[in-house]
C-alpha positions in Angstrom: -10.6 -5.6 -2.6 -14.0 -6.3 -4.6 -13.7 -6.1 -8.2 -15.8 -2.7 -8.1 -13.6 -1.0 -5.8 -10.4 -2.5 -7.4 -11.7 -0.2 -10.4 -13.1 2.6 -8.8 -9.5 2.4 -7.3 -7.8 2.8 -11.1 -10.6 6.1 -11.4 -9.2 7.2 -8.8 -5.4 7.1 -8.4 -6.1 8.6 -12.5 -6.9 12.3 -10.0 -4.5 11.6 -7.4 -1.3 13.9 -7.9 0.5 14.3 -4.9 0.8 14.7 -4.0 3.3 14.3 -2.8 4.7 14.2 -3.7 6.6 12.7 -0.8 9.0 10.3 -2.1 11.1 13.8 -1.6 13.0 12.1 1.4 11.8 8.1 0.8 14.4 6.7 3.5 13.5 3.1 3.6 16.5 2.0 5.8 15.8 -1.0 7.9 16.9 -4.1 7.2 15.8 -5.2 4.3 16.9 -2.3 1.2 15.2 0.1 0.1 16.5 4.0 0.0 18.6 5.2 2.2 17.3 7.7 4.7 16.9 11.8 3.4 18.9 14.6 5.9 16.6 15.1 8.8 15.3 19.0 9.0 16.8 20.1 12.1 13.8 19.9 15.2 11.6 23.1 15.9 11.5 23.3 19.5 7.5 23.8 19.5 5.8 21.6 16.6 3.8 24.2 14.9 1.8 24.2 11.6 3.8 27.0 9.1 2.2 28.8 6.3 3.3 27.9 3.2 2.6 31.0 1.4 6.5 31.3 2.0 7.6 28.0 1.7 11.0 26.6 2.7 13.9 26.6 0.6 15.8 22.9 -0.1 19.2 23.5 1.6 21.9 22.4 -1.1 23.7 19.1 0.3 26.6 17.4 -1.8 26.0 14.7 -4.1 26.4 10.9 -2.5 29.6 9.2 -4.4 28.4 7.1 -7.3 28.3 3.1 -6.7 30.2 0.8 -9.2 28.1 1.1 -12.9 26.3 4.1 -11.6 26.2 7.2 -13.9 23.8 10.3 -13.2 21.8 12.3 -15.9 20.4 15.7 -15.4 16.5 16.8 -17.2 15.9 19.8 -17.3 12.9 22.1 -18.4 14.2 23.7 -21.5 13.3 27.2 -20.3 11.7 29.2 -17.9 8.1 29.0 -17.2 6.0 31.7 -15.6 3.1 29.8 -13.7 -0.8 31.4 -13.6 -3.9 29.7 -12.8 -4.9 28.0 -16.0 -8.9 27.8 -15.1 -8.8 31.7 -14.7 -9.5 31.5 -11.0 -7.5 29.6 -7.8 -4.1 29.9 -6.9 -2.6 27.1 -8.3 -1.2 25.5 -11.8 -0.2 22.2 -12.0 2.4 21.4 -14.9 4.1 18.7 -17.0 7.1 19.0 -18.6 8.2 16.2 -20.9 12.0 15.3 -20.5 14.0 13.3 -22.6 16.9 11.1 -20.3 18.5 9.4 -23.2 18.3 5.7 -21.8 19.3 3.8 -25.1 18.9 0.3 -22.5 17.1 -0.7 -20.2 18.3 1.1 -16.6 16.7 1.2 -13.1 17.0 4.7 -11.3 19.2 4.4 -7.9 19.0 7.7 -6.6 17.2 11.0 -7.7 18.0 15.0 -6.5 14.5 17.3 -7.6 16.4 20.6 -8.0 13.8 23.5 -7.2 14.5 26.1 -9.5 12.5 28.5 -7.9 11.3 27.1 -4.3 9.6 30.1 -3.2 6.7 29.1 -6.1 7.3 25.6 -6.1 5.1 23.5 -4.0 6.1 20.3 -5.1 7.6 18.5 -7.7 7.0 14.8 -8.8 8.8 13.0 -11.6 6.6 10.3 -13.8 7.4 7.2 -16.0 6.8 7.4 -19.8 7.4 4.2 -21.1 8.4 3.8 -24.8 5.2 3.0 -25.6 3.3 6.3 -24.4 6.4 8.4 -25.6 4.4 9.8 -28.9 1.2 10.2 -27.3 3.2 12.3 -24.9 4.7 14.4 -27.0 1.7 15.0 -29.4 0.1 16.4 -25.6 3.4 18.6 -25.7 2.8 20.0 -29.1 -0.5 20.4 -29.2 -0.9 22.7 -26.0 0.5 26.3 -26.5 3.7 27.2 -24.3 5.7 24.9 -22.7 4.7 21.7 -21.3 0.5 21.2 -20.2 -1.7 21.8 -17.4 -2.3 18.5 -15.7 -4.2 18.5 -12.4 -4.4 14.8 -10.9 -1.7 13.1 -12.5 0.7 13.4 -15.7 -1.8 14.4 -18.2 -1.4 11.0 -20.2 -4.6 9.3 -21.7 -3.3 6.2 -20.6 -0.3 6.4 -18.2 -0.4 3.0 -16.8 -1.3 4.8 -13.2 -2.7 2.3 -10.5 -3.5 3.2 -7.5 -1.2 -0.2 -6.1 1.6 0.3 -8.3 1.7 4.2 -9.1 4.5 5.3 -11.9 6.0 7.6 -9.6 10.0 8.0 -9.9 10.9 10.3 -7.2 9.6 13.7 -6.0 10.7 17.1 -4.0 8.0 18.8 -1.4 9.0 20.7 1.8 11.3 18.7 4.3 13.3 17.2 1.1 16.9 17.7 0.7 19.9 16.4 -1.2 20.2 13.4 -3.0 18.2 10.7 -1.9 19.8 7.2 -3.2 18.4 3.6 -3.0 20.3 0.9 -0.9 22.6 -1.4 -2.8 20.4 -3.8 -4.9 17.1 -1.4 -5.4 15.8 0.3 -7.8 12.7 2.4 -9.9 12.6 1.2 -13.5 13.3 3.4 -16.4 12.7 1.2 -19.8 14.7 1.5 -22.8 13.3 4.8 -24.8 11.4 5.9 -22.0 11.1 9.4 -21.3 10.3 11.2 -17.4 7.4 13.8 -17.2 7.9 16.4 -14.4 5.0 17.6 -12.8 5.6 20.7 -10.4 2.7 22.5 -8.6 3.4 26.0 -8.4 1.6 27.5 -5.3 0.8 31.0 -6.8 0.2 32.6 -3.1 3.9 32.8 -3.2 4.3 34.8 -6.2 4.2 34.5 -9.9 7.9 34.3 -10.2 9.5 32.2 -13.8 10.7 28.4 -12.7 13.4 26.2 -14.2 13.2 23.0 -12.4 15.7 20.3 -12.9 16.1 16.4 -11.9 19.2 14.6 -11.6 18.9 10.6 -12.1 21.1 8.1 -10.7 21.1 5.4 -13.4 22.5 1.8 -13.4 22.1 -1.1 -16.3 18.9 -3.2 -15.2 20.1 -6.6 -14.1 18.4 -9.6 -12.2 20.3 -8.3 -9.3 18.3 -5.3 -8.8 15.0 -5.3 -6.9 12.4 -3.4 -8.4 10.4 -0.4 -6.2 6.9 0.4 -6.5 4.8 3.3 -5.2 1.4 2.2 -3.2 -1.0 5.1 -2.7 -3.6 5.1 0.2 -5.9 8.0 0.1 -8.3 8.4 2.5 -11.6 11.0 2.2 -11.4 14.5 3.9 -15.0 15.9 5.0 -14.5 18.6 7.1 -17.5 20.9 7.3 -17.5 24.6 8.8 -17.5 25.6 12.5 -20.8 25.9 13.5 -20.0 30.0 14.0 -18.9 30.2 10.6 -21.3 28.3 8.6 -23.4 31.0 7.1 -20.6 31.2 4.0 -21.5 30.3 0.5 -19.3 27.3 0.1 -20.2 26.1 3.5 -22.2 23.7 1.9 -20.6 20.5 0.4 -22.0 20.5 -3.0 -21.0 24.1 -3.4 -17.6 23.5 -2.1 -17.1 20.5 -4.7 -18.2 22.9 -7.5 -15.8 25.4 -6.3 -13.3 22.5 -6.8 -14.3 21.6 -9.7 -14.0 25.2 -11.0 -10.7 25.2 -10.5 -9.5 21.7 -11.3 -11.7 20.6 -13.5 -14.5 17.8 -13.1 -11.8 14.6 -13.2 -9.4 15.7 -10.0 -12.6 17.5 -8.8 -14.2 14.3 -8.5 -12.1 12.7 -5.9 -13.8 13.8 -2.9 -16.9 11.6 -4.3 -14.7 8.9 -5.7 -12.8 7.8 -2.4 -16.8 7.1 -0.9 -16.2 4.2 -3.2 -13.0 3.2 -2.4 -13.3 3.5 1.3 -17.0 3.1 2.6 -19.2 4.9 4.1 -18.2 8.3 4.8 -19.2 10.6 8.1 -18.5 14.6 7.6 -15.8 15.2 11.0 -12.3 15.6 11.8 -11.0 12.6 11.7 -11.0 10.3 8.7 -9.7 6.9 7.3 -9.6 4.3 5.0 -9.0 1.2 5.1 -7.2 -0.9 2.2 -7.0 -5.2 1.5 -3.7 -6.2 0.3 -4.4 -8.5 -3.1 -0.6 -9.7 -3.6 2.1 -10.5 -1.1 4.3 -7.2 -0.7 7.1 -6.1 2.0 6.9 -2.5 2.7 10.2 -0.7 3.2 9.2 3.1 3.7 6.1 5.1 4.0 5.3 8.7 4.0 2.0 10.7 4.9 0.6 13.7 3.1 -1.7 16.8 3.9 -1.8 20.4 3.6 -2.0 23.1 5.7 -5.1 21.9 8.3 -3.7 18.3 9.0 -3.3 18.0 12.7 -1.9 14.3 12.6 -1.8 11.2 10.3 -1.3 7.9 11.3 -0.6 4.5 9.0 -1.6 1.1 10.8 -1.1 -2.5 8.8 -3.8 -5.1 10.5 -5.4 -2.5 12.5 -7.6 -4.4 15.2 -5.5 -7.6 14.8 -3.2 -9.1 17.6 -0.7 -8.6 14.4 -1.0 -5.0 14.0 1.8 -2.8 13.4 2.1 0.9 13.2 3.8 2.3 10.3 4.1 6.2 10.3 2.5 8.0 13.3 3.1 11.7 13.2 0.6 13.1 16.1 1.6 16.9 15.4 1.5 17.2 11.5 4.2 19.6 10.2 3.8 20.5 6.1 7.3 21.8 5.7 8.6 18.3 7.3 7.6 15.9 4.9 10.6 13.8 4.8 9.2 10.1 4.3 9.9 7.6 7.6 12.6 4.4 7.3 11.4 1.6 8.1 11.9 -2.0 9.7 10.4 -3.9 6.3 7.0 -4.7 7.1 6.0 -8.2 5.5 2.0 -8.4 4.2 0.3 -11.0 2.3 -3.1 -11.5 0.9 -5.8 -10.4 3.3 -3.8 -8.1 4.9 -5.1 -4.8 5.8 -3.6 -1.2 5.7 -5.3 1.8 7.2 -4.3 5.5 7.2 -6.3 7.8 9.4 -6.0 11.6 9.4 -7.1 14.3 11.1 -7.5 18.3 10.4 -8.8 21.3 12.1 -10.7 24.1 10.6 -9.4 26.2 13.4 -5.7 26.3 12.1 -7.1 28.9 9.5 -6.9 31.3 12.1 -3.4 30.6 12.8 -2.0 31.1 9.1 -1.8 33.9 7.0 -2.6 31.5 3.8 -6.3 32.0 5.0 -6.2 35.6 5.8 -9.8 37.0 4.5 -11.2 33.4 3.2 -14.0 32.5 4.7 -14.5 29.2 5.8 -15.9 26.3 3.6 -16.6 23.1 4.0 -13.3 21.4 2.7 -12.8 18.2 0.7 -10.1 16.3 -1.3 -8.1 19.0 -3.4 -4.7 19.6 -5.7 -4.8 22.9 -4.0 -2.4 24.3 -1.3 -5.5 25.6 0.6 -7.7 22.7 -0.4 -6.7 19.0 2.0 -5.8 15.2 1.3 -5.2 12.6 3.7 -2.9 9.8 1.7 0.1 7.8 2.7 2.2 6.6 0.1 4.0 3.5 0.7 7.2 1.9 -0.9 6.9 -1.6 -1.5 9.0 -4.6 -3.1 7.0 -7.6 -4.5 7.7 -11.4 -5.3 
């Protein structure tokens, strides 16, 4: 990657929240380490999109048995939060919560459980790293917005949270399709410094109600030692320019710079700005269905699970390393995209080096808003990267060891 896109990268994995969210169910089985694979959702006979105005509850599954030196900690929000759209308009709020773990050493998180408190609100929840470090800036952001926690659209909130798009300080998340306890193979791990503290980010999807929340985490925790491999998160995103069928293009935010104001409205300019940010990142843009982007690896990796991630008009994703190449290899293809089944996909570890390529393509469908009662009396608009539920990305999220 050229120096400029490397840090047009940084701009913008600092707006990329999702997320997804979809570490929820990060099997990476294979052969080489990495988590062990989430509960698959029982198969739907017909793949179908589903609204998510209602969105699926996670089934409760027992608790794996600890390893040797494993010890879990539960964080919890302190009390119950009531969600509303902070901007005034949308129907969305994004919140952190700042929770304290306790780790008096240095530890590496084996195994995480999001517990939902209230999954009929909660879209999806993703769990940051604060090291020591950014602990008091953190908690000067705590108590210097009223209520509990702070709005944070794009990603924890933190002036500086050491985000990168290549190495992203996720720890875990829940999102539809996620279930149970999902724990690390023997030897791997997410690192959790001494004094460090865990923001929890949940998007509450306020089409579902306005009901109070109390989300939890539980942390599988083991003393950091040479003989654990460390886990990093690797974000793709890819641009989503989807204008309005031709029969329904007469509506006010049919037009792209009004649709990225309307964004921006709600969001706020920084995570509105991702729709124009990823032109950077990934080249020339077309408006259509069917969009990618294509990444250079910069540092030898081995890739031991990947997940994809889009909203309610995805029709299919698909993540190719060394597309083009005699070497290419597929790494998720999901060719009937399903939002409550985001469970992430085990793989066979997938070695890259330098010069390396990965490319994520997606595709959506304007004409899935007939289908689901999320879009009941919107119009159409011409839709681009956005934190909401009605709003799209295209990103695959990849978990990687390195040397």
């Amino acid at each position: 990657m050229s120096p400029a896109r490397r840090t047009t990268a940084a701009a913008v994995t600092a707006v990329l929240a999702v997320l997804a969210l979809l570490l929820a169910a990060c099997g990476t089985g294979g052969d080489g380490g990495g988590a062990q694979s989430a509960p698959k959702a029982t198969p739907k006979p017909t793949p179908a999109h589903t609204d998510h105005s209602e969105p699926a509850q996670a089934a409760p599954v027992k608790d794996k048995p600890l390893r040797p030196g494993e010890h879990r900690v539960t964080v919890r929000m302190p009390e119950d939060y009531t969600p509303s759209a902070p901007t005034g308009v949308g129907t969305d709020d994004y919140r952190c919560f700042l929770l304290d773990p306790g780790v008096a050493s240095d530890q590496m998180i084996t195994g995480f459980n999001v517990l939902p408190g209230n999954p009929d609100v909660v879209h999806h929840v993703i769990l940051f790293r604060v090291p020591a470090d950014l602990v008091a800036e953190a908690e000067q952001k705590d108590a210097d917005t009223p209520g509990q926690g702070w709005t944070c659209f794009g990603n924890s909130g933190l002036r500086s949270s050491g985000a990168e798009i290549d190495d992203a300080p996720w720890l875990g998340a829940w999102a539809p399709g996620g279930s149970g306890e999902q724990v690390y193979a023997k030897g791997y791990g997410e690192q959790l410094g001494k004094g460090s503290r865990v923001i929890m980010q949940v998007h509450y999807n306020l089409l579902a109600g306005k009901e109070p929340d109390r989300s939890a985490a539980e942390l599988r925790l083991a003393p950091a030692t040479g003989n654990i491999k460390t886990l990093q998160t690797q974000l793709l995103p890819a641009p989503v320019e989807l204008p309005c069928r031709p029969e329904h293009s007469d509506g006010p935010l049919c037009d792209r710079a009004a649709a990225l104001a309307d964004v921006k409205k709600r969001f706020g300019d920084g995570p509105g700005s991702t729709a124009d940010l990823l032109h950077f990142l990934c080249g020339p843009v077309r408006p259509g269905p069917v969009q990618s982007c294509q990444r250079t690896i910069n540092q030898p990796e081995t890739v031991r699970g990947v997940a994809g991630h889009m909203h309610l008009l995805g029709k299919s994703i698909k993540v190719v390393a060394n597309a083009g190449r005699p070497d290419a290899r597929t790494l998720l293809d999901i060719p009937v995209w399903d939002f409550d089944n985001q469970g992430s996909k085990p793989i066979k570890p997938a070695v890259l080096k330098p010069g390396d390529t990965v490319t994520v393509t997606c595709r959506h469908s304007q004409e899935l808003r007939d289908r689901l009662p999320s879009f009941e009396g919107q119009p159409d608009k011409y839709i681009v990267w956005g934190e909401g539920t009605t709003d799209e990305m295209c990103l695959a999220i990849l978990l990687v060891t390195r040397p």
